[in-house]
BAVEXFI-629591 format. One record per residue (C-alpha): x, y, z. Coordinates in pm, whole numbers, plus 50000, padded with zeros to 5 digits. Layout:
# residues N
@c1 = X&c2 = Y&c3 = Z
...
This chain:
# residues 400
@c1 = 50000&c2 = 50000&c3 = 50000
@c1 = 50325&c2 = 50265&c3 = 50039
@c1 = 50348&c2 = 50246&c3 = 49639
@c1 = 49949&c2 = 50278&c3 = 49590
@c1 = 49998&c2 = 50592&c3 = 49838
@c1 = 50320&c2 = 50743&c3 = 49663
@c1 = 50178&c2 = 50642&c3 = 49318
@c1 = 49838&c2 = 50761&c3 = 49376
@c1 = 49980&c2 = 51069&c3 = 49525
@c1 = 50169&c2 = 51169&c3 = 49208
@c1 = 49891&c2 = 51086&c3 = 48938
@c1 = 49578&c2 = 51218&c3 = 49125
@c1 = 49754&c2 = 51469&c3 = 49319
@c1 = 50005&c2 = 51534&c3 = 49060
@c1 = 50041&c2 = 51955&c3 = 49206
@c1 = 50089&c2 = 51832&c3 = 49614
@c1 = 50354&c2 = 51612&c3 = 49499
@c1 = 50513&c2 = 51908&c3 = 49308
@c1 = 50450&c2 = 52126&c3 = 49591
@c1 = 50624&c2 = 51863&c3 = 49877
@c1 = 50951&c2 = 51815&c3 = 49623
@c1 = 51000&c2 = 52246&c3 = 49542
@c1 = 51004&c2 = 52291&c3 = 49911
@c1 = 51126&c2 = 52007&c3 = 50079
@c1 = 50866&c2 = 51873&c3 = 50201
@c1 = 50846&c2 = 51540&c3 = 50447
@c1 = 50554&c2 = 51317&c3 = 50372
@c1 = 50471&c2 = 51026&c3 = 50623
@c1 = 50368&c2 = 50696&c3 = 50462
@c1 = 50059&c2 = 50575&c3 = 50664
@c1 = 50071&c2 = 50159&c3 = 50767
@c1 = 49902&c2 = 49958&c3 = 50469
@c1 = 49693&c2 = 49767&c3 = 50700
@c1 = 49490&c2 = 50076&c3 = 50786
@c1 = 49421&c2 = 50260&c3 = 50457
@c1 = 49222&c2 = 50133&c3 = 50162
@c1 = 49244&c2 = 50335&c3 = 49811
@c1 = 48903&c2 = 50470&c3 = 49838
@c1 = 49063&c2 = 50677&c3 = 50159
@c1 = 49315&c2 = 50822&c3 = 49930
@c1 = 49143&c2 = 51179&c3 = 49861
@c1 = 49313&c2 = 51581&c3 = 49923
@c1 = 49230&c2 = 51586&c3 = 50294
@c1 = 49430&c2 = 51259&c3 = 50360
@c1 = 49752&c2 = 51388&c3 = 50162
@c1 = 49742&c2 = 51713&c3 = 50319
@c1 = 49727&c2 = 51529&c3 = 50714
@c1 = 50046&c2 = 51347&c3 = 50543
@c1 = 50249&c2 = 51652&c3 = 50372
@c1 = 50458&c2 = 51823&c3 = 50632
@c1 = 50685&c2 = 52104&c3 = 50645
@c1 = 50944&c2 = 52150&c3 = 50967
@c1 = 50885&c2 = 52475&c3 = 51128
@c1 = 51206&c2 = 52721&c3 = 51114
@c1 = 51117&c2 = 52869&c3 = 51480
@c1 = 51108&c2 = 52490&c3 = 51587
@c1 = 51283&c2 = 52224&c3 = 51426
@c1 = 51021&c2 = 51959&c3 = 51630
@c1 = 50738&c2 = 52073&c3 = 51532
@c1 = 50617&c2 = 51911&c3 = 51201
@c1 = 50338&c2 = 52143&c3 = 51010
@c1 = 50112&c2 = 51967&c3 = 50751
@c1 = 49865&c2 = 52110&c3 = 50484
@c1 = 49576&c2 = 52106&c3 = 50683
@c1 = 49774&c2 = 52331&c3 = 50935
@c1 = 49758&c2 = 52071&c3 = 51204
@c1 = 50095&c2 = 52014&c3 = 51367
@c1 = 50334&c2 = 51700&c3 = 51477
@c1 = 50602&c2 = 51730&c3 = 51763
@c1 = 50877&c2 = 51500&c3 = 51677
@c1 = 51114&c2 = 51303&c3 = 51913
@c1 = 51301&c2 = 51046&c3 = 51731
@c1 = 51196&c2 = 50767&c3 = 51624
@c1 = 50883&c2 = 50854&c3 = 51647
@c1 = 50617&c2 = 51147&c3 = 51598
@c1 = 50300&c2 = 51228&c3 = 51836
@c1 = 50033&c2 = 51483&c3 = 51774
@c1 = 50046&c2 = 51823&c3 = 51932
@c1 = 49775&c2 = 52049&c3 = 51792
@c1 = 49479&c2 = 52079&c3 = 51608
@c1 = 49413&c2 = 51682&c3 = 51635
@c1 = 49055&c2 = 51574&c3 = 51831
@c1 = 49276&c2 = 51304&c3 = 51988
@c1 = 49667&c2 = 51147&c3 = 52127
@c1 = 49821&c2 = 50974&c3 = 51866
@c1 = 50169&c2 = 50845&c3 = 51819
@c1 = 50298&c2 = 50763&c3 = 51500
@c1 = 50643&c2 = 50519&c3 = 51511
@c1 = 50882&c2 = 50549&c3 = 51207
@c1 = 50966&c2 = 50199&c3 = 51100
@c1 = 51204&c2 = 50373&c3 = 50803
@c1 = 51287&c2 = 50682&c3 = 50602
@c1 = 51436&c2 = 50742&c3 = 50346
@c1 = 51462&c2 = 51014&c3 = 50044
@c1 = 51286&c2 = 51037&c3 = 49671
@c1 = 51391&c2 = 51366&c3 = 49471
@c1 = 51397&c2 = 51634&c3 = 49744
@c1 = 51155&c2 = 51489&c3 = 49963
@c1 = 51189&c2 = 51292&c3 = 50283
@c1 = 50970&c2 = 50975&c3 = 50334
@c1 = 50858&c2 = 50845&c3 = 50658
@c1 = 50677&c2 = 50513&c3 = 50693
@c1 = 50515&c2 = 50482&c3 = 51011
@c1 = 50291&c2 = 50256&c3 = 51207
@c1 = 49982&c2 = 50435&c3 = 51224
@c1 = 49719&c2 = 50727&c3 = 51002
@c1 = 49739&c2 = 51075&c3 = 51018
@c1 = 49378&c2 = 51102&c3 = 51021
@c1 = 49113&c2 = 51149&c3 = 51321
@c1 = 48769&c2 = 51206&c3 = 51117
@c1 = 48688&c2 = 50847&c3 = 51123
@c1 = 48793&c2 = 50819&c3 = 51505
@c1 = 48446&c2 = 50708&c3 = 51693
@c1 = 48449&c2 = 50750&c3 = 52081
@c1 = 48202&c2 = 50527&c3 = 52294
@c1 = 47895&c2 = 50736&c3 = 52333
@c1 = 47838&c2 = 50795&c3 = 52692
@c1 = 47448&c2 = 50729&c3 = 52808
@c1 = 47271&c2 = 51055&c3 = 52806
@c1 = 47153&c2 = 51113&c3 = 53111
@c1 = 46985&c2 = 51448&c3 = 53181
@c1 = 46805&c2 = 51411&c3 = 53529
@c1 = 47036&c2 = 51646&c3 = 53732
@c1 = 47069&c2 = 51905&c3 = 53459
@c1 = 46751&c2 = 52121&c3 = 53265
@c1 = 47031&c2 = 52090&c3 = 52954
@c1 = 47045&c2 = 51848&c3 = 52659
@c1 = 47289&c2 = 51822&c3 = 52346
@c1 = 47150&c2 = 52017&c3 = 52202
@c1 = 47255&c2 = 52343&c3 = 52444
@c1 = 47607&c2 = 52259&c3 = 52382
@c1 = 47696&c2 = 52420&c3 = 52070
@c1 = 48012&c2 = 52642&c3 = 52026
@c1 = 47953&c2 = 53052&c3 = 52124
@c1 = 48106&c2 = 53334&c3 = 51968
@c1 = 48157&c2 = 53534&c3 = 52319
@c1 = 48215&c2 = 53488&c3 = 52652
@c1 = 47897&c2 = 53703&c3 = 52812
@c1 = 47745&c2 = 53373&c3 = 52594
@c1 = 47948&c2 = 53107&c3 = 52818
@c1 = 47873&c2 = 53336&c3 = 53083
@c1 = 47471&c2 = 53296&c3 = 53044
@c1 = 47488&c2 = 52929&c3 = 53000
@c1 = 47729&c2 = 52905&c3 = 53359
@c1 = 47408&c2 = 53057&c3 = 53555
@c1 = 47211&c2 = 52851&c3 = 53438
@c1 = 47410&c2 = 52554&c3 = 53424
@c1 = 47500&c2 = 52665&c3 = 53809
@c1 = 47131&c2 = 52650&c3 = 53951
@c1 = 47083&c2 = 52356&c3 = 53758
@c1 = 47380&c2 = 52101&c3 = 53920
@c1 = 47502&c2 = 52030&c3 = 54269
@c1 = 47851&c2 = 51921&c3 = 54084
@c1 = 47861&c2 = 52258&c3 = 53902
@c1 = 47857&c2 = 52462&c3 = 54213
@c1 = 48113&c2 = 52232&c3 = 54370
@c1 = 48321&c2 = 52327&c3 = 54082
@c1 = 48245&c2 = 52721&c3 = 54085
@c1 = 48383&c2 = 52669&c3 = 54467
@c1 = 48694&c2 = 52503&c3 = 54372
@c1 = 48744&c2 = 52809&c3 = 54090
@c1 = 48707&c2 = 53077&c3 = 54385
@c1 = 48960&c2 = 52887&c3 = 54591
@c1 = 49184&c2 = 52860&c3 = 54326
@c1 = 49142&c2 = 53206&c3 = 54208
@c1 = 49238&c2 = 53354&c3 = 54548
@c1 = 49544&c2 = 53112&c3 = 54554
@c1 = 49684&c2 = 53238&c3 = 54216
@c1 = 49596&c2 = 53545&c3 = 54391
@c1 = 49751&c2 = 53574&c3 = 54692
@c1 = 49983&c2 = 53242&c3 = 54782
@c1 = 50162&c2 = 53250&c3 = 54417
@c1 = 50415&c2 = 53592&c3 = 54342
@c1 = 50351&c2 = 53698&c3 = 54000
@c1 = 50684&c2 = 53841&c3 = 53899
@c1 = 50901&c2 = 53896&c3 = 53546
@c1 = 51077&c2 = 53672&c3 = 53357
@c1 = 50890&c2 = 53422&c3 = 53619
@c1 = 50628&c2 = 53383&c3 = 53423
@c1 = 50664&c2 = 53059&c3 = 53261
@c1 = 50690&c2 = 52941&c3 = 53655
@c1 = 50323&c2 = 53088&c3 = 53726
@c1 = 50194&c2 = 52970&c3 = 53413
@c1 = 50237&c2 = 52641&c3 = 53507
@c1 = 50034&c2 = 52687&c3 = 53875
@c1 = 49825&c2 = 52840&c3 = 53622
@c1 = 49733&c2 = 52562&c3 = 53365
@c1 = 49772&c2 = 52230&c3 = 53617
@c1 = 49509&c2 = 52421&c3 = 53871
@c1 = 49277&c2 = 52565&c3 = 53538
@c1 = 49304&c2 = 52199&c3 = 53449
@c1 = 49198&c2 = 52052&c3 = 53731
@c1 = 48844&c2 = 52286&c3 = 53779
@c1 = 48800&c2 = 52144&c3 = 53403
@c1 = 48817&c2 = 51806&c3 = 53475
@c1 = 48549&c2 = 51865&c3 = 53725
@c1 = 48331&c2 = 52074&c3 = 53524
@c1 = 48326&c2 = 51770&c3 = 53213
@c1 = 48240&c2 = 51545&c3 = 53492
@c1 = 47985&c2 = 51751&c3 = 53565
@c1 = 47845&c2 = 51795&c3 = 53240
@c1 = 47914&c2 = 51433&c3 = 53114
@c1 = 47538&c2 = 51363&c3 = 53086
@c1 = 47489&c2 = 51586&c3 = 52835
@c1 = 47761&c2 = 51460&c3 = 52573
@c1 = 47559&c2 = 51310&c3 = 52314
@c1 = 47682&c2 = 51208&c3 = 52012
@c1 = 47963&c2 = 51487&c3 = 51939
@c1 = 48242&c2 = 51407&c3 = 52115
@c1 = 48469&c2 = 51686&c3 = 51989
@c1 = 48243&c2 = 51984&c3 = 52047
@c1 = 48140&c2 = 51901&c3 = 52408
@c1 = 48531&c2 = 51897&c3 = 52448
@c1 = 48525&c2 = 52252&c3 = 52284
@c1 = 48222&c2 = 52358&c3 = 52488
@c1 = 48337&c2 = 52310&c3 = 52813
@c1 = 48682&c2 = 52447&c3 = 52737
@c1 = 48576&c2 = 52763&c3 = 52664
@c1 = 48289&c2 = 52744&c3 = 52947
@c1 = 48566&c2 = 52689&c3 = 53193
@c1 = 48781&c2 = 52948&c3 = 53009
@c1 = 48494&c2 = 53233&c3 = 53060
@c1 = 48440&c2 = 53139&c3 = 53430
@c1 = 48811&c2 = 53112&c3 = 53528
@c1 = 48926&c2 = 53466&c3 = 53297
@c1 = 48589&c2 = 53672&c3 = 53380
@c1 = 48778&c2 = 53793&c3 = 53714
@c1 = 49122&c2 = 53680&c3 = 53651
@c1 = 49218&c2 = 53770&c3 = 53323
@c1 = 49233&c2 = 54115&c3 = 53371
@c1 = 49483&c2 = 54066&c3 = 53687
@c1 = 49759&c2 = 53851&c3 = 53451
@c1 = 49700&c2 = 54110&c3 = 53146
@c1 = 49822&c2 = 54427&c3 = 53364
@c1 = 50059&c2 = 54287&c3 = 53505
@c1 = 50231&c2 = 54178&c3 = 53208
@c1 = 50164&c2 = 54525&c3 = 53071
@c1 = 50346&c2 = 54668&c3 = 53371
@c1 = 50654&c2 = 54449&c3 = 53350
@c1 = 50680&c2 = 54480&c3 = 52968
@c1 = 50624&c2 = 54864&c3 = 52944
@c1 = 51012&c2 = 54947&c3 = 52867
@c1 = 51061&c2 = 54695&c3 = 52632
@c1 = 50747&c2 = 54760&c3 = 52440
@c1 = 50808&c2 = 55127&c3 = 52398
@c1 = 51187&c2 = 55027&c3 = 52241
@c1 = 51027&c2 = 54806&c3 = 51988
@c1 = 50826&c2 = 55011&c3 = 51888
@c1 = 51098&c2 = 55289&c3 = 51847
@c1 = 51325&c2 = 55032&c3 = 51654
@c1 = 51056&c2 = 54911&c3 = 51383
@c1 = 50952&c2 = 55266&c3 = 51355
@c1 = 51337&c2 = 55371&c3 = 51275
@c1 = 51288&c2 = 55108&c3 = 50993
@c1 = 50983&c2 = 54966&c3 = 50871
@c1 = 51073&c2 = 54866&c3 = 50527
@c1 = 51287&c2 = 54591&c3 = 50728
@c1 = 51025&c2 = 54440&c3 = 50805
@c1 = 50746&c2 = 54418&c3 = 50451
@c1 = 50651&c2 = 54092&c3 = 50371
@c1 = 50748&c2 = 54172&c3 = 50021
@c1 = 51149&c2 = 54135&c3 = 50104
@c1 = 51090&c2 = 53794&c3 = 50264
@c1 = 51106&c2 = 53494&c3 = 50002
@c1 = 50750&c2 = 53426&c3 = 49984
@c1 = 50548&c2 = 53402&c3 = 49591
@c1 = 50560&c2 = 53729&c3 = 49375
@c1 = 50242&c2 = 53664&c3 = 49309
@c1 = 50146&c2 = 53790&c3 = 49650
@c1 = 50286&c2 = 54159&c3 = 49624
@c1 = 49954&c2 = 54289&c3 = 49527
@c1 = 49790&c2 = 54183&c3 = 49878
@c1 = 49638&c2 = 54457&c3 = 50028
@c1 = 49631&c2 = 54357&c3 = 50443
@c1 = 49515&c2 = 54711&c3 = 50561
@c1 = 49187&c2 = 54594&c3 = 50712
@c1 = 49365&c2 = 54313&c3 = 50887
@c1 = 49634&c2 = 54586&c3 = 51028
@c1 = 49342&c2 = 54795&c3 = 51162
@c1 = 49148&c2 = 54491&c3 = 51346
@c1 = 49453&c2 = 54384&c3 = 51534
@c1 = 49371&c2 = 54686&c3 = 51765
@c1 = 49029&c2 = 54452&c3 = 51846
@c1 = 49298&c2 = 54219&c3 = 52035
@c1 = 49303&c2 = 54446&c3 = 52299
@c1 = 48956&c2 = 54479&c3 = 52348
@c1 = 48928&c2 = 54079&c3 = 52427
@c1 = 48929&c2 = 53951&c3 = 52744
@c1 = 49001&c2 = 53595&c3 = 52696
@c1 = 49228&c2 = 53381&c3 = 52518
@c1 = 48940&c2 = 53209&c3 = 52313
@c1 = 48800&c2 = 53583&c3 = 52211
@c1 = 49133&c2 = 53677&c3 = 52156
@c1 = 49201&c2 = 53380&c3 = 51918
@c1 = 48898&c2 = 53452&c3 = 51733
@c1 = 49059&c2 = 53818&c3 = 51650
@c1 = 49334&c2 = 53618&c3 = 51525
@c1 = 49107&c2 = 53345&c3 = 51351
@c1 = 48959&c2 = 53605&c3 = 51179
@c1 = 49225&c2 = 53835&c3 = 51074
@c1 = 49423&c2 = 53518&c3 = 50958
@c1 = 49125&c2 = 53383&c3 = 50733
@c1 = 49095&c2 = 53715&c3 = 50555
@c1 = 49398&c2 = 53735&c3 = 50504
@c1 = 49412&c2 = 53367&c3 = 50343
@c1 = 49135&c2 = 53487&c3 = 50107
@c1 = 49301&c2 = 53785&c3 = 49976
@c1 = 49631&c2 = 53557&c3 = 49945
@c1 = 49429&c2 = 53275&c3 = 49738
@c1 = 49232&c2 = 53553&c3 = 49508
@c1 = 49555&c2 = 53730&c3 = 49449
@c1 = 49777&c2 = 53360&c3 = 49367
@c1 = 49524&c2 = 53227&c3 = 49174
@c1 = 49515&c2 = 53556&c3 = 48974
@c1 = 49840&c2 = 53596&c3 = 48899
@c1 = 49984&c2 = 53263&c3 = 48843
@c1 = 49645&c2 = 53064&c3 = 48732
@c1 = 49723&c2 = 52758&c3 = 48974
@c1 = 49591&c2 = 52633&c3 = 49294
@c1 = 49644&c2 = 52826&c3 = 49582
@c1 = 49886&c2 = 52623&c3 = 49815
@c1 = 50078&c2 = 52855&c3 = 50041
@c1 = 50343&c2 = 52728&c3 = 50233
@c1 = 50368&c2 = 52768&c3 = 50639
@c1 = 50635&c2 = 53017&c3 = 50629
@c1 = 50421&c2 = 53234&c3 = 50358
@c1 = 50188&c2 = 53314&c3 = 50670
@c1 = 50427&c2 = 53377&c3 = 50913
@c1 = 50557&c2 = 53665&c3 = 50656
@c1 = 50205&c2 = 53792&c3 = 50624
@c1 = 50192&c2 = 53810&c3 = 50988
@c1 = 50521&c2 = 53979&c3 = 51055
@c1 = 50401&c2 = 54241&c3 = 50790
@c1 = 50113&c2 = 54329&c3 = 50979
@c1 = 50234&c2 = 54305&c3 = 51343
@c1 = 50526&c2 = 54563&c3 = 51206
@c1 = 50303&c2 = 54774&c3 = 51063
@c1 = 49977&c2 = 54777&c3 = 51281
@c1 = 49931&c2 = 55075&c3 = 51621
@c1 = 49824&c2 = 54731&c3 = 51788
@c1 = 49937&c2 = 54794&c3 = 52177
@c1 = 50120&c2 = 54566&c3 = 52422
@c1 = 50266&c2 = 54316&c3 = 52165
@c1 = 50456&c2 = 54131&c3 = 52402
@c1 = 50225&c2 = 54123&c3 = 52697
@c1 = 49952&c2 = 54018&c3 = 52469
@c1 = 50208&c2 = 53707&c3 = 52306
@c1 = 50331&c2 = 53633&c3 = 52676
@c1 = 49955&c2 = 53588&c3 = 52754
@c1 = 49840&c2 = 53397&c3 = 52440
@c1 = 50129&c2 = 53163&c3 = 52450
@c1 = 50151&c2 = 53087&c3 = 52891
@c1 = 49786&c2 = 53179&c3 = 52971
@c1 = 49579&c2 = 52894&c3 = 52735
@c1 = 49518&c2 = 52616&c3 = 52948
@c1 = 49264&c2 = 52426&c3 = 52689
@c1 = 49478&c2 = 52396&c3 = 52431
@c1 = 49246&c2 = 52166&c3 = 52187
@c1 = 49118&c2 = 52475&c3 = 52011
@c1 = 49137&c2 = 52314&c3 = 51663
@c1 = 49344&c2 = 52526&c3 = 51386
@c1 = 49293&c2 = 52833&c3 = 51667
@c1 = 49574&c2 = 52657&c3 = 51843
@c1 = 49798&c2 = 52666&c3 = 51547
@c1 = 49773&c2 = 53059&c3 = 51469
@c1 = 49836&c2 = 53123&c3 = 51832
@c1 = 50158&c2 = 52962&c3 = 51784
@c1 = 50207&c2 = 53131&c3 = 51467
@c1 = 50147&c2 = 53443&c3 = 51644
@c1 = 50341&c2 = 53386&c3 = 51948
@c1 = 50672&c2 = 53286&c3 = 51718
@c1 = 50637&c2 = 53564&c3 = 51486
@c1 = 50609&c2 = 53831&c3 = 51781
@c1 = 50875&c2 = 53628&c3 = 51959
@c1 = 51110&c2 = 53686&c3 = 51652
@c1 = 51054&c2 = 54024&c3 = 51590
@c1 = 51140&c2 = 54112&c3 = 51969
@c1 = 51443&c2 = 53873&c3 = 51909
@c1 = 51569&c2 = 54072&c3 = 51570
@c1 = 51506&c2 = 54424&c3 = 51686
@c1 = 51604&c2 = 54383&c3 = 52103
@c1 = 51958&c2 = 54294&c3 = 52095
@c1 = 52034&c2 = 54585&c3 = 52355
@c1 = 52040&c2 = 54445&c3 = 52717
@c1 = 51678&c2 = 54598&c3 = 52768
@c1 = 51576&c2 = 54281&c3 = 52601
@c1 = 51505&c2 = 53991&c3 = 52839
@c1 = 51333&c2 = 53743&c3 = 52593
@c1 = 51193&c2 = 53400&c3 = 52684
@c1 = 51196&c2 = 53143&c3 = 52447
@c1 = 50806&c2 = 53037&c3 = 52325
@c1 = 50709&c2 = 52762&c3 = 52493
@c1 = 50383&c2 = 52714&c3 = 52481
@c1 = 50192&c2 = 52566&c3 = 52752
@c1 = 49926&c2 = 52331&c3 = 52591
@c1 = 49752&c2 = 52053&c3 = 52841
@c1 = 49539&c2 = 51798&c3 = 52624
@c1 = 49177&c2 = 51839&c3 = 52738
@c1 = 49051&c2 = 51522&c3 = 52581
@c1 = 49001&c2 = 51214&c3 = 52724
């Protein structure tokens, strides 16, 4: 079955192939006993096409944006995946410019089925039905009160968030370049009150397993950041006030460092116009939480994605197939060029502050937008007033 992959990959898919060889792509070969032909479409190549992040030589990026960490000999998933996989490499080796992995396992979740848990909706006025995504916390907000008259086990768990709270509060010093320290009180205790709340809610799971995970991420999320948020984002204002105001001098000395158009992306892409996604990087600010802050960044990212493909597909009349470090130009572009305040704090938070990291491809552009801001501090602060951390970012699996 690895020749009916490679071969079917290069006569159906004849422009990923293509695409994998120009840029060096690594491909995984998926064990034959798991695939059948018929499983061979675009969305299966792209969850096998990766490229190796430049900001992170582990971190494996493929087509569908989803991302691999990789400790040899094997690979295991890190974001955007519904579930833990690990993917052993029984051999590699090289055709044209392209690196081929064979490993023991699929890089594919859709046709992953979890055991339905028995609904069960005698403690709770809720069904499935009420657990659909939200575009806002006051949203989450609404359904906690509810959901907080409604369950003995969900006031148990708004007690343990107060206590918690007030210990991140008062027990734990909050002080610079400690911040990866408190991040981790931070995501192990936020962890914790969300292992309680699914319990709590496990009635009500139905049949999607993947959005009650994203539900009660983001419920948790709003409950834990409606009071607390606000304390982590001032202080990181506070210790990164000197530091901002210097990078903002130094990429105001000299912008034209910085345009996407002198970074070796497509010509075809010169023509992008990204002045609406400049202006609604100020709306980061606005946000409270990480998941409304995301969405700024979900948003801004998929506009600019359109405008990219429009542009491509104009110029050079082919499919639009960007590569990973394409976006992480488009983003330096408009990070250098925006009035958006707080850069740093607002990375610092993105990057230590998410403690439900199974976000989907939201989870991906924060880590775009963490390394991108992370570089540009890097390249312009090479006085000593730069004290840079290096991204790490703190993402707990949520799932089962």
């Amino acid at each position: 079955m690895e020749d009916i992959f490679i071969n079917n990959l290069k006569k159906k898919f004849k422009e990923l192939y293509e695409l994998a060889n120009e840029n060096g792509f690594v491909i995984l070969i998926p064990n034959r006993k798991l695939i059948n032909e018929n499983m061979l479409n675009q969305n299966f190549y792209n969850n096998h096409i990766y490229s190796i992040s430049k900001y992170d030589e582990q971190m494996y990026i493929n087509l569908n944006g989803k991302v691999l960490k990789f400790f040899h000999p094997k690979f295991s998933s890190f974001i955007g995946w519904k579930k833990e996989m690990t993917f052993n490499i029984k051999e590699n080796f090289r055709t044209d410019n392209i690196i081929f992995y064979v490993i023991d396992n699929v890089c594919d979740d859709g046709g992953y089925n979890i055991q339905n848990t028995k609904e069960n909706s005698t403690n709770s006025g809720f069904n499935s039905n009420s657990l659909i995504p939200k575009e806002s916390m006051s949203e989450y907000l609404k359904l906690s009160k509810n959901l907080e008259m409604s369950t003995e086990e969900y006031k148990r768990c708004t007690k343990e968030l107060n206590n918690f709270i007030d210990k991140m509060k008062n027990s734990i010093i909050f002080m610079k370049n400690f911040e990866n320290e408190y991040s981790k009180y931070f995501v192990q205790g936020s962890n914790d009150i969300l292992k309680s709340i699914r319990k709590s809610l496990t009635g009500m799971k139905g049949n999607d397993e993947n959005n009650f995970i994203t539900v009660c991420n983001q419920l948790c999320e709003s409950l834990i950041f409606k009071d607390f948020y606000s304390f982590i984002m001032n202080n990181l204002i506070n210790f990164y006030s000197e530091e901002e105001k210097e990078l903002k001098k130094k990429i105001k000395e000299n912008p034209s460092k910085y345009d996407w158009i002198n970074f070796n992306i497509d010509e075809a892409f010169k023509s992008c116009d990204f002045s609406k996604e400049i202006e609604d990087l100020k709306l980061i600010k606005e946000k409270n939480t990480v998941f409304e802050k995301a969405n700024v960044i979900f948003l801004i990212n998929d506009n600019m994605s359109k405008e990219a493909k429009l542009k491509y597909e104009e110029k050079t009349k082919k499919n639009y197939n960007p590569q990973a470090d394409t976006f992480l130009s488009f983003w330096t572009y408009i990070l250098t060029h925006s009035s958006m305040e707080n850069i740093i704090a607002e990375s610092k938070f993105l990057n230590l502050f998410n403690f439900c990291g199974n976000m989907d491809e939201k989870s991906y552009l924060i880590t775009t937008f963490v390394s991108v801001v992370d570089g540009i501090v890097k390249d312009v602060g090479k006085s000593e007033k730069f004290i840079t951390q290096k991204v790490v970012p703190c993402y707990i699996n949520c799932g089962n």
